[in-house]
N, C-alpha and C positions, 0 to 999 in steps of 0.2 A: 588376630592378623599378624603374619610375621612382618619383620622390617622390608627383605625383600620383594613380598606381595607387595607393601603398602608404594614404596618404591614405584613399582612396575604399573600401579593404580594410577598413581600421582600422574606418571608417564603418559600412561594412556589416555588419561583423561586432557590433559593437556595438549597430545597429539590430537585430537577431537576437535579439538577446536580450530574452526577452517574462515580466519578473518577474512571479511568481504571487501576492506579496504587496502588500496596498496599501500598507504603509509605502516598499516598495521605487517604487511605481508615484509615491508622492506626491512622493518623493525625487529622482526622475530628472526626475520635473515642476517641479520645484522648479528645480533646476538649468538646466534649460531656458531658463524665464522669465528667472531671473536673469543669464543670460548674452545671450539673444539674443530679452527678450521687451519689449514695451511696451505702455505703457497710454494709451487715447484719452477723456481728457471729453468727451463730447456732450451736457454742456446740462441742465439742471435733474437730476442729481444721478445720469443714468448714464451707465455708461464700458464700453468694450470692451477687446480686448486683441488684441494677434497675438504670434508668435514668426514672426523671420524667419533662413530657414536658406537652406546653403550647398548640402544633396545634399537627392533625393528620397528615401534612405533615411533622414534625419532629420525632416523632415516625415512620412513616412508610420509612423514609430515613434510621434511626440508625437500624431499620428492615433489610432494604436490605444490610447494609453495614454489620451489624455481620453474618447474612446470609452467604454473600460472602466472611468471614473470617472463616466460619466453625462454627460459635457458637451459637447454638443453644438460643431463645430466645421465652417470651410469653408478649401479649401486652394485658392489664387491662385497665381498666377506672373506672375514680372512677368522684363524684361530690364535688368541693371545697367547703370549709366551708366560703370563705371569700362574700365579697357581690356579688351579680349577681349570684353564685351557678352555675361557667361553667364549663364546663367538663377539667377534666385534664386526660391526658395520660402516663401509667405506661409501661416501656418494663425490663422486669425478666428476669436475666441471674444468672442460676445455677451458682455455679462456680465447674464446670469441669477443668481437667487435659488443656484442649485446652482452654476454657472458658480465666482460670489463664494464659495460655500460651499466649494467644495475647493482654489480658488487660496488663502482664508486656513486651510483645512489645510495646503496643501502649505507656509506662510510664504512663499507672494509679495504675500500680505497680512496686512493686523494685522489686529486685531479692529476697526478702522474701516473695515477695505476701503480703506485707504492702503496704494501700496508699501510692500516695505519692502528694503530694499540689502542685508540679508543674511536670512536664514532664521533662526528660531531653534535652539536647540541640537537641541531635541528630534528635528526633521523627520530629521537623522544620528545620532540615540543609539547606531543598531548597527550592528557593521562590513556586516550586507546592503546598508542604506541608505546607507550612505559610500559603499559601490561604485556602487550603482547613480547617485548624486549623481555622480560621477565622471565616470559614463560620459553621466549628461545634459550634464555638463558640457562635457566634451568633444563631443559630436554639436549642442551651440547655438552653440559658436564655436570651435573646437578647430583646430587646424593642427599641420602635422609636417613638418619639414625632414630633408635627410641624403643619402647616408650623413655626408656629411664635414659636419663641425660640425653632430652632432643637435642637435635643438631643436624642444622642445613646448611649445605656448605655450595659453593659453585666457582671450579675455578678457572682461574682467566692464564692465558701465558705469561700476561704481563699485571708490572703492579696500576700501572695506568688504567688498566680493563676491569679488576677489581674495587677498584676505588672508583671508576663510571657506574660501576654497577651498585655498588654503593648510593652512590648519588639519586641514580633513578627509584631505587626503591624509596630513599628521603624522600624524593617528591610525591610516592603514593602513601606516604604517613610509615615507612617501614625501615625499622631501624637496622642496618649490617652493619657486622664490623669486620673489617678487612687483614690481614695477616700474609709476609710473605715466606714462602720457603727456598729451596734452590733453586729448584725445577721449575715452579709457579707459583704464583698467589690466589690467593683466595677470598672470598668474600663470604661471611657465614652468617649464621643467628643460631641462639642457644634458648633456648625458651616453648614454648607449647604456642606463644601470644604474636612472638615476632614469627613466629616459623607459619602461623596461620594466616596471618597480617601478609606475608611475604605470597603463601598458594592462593590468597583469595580474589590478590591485587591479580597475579596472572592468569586468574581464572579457572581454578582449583574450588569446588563446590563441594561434590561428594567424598572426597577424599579428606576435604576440611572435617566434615561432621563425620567422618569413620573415626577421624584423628582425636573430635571433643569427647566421644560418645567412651574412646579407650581411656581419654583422658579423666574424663567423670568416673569410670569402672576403676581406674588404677586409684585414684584417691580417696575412692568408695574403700577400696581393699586396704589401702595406707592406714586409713582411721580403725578399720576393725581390726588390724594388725595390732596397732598403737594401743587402742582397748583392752584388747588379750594379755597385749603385754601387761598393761598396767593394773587388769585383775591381776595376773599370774602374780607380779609384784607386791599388790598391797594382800595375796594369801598368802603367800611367802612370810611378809612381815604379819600378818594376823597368825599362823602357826607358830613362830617362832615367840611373840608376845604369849601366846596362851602355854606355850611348853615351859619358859619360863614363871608365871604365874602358878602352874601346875608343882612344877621342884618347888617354889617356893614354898605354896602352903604343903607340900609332903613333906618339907624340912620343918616348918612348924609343929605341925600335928604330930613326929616323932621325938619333935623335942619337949613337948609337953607345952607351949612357949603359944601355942594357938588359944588357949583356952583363957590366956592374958587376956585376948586382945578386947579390944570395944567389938558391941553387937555387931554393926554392920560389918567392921576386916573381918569377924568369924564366918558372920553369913556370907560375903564374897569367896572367902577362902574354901567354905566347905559349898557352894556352889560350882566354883571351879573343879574342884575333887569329882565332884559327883557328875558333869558335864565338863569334859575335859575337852570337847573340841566345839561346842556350843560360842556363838557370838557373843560380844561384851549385849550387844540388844537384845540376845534371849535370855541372857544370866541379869538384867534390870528388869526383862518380865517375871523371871520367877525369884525376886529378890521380897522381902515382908520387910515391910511391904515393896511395894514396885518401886522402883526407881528409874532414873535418867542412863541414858546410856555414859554419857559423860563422868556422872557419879559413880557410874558400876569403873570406869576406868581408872577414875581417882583410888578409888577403893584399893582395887587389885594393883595398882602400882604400889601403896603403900605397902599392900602382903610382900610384893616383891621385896620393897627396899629393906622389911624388917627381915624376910627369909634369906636374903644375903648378905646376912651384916655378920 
């Protein structure tokens, strides 16, 4: 699965979810704004608003959810100026009497119909609405990198909104840590454990266990990697042990200097000769008598040390 399927999964399956409560419905709207919304003054005292998104299943959830709050809404598209030139998605909300009326229930306004950079406590009092906050959160600006060095990021305009968002995952057991740039901040997680912790609080399922299943395969392939390597390694060093043992006893035997030695350095020495790429454990099976493999390495270390002296 590539990163941007998995992305667009994430999305999707998120945008599925159609809460039956309005705390949860004010919650997700909430989050929304806060992350990927803005406000327009026109002029003697009214203002409009958009939320501008990445997928069509994020627009067409924050559709159905102002829908179902009464408020009226139109969805634009337009094409980004940045590279690739992909479609982004616009949803325009008048702001009407009810418009104003449930943006300062959701706390994307005060009681003046001023933004405001964080929500109050109340709009997340319950873990439903933390979730659902979560999951607005992530569907207004949300992104996911991986497998190799995960990282979920969601960013806010402000450091106030990141660090809310911070907060509310603490309260479903999920740990963010928050960062600011110029432009905005952001609130993230690095890890396979908080990035899961984070999609399951918002109600992320299938996408969690696509996420374990790559994550079990990639550590599956990490350790057989790690293996190969570390045969490759210890043949490496087992040829280059036996090429040396090999000069040595050829330096003996021409030196006449073999026939010195004790029974066992000859029988190692002229066992190496004769099996030159054989294991130290098949030169102790065919040693008179049999020996250890430990012993056949003793042995052959000492041919070394006398063949290079």
């Amino acid at each position: 699965m590539s990163v941007s399927t998995l992305v667009d999964d994430v999305r999707a399956e998120l945008a599925a979810i159609a809460p039956t409560r309005r705390c949860d419905r004010l919650a997700e709207i909430s989050a929304l704004f806060h992350t990927a919304g803005a406000v327009h003054l026109r002029g003697r005292g009214s203002v409009s608003f958009h939320l501008d998104l990445a997928s069509s299943a994020a627009v067409r959830r924050a559709f159905a959810l102002l829908a179902e709050l009464r408020v009226p809404t139109e969805i634009r598209t337009y094409t980004a100026q940045s590279f690739g030139r992909a479609t982004r998605y616009q949803l325009h909300v008048e702001g009407s009497e009810t418009a104003l009326g449930v943006l300062a229930e959701a706390g994307v306004l005060g009681a003046d119909h001023l933004p405001l950079d964080r929500p109050p406590g109340r709009v997340v009092a319950r873990s439903c609405c933390r979730g659902a906050y979560l999951r607005g959160a992530f569907l207004g600006s949300g992104s996911l990198t991986g497998p190799r060095s995960p990282h979920l990021e969601v960013r806010t305009p402000t450091p106030a909104g990141a660090s809310f968002l911070r907060s509310v995952a603490s309260a479903e057991e999920v740990r963010l840590k928050v960062s600011e740039r110029d432009a905005y901040a952001r609130a993230y997680a690095k890890g396979w454990e908080e990035i899961e912790g984070y999609l399951l609080a918002a109600g992320v399922v299938d996408a969690v266990l696509a996420l374990e299943e790559r994550s079990v395969i990639a550590e599956m392939r990490s350790e057989a990697n790690r293996l190969a390597n570390a045969d490759h390694a210890n043949l490496v060093r087992t040829a280059h042990a036996a090429q040396r043992q090999l000069d040595a006893a050829r330096g003996l035997r021409s030196s006449g200097a073999l026939e010195s030695l004790s029974s066992p350095l000859q029988d190692a020495a002229r066992l190496r000769l004769r099996h030159p790429a054989m294991s130290l454990r098949e030169l102790a099976e065919r040693a008179s008598p049999p020996t250890t493999k430990a012993s056949m390495q003793r042995r052959l270390a000492k041919v070394v040390e006398l063949g290079e002296r």
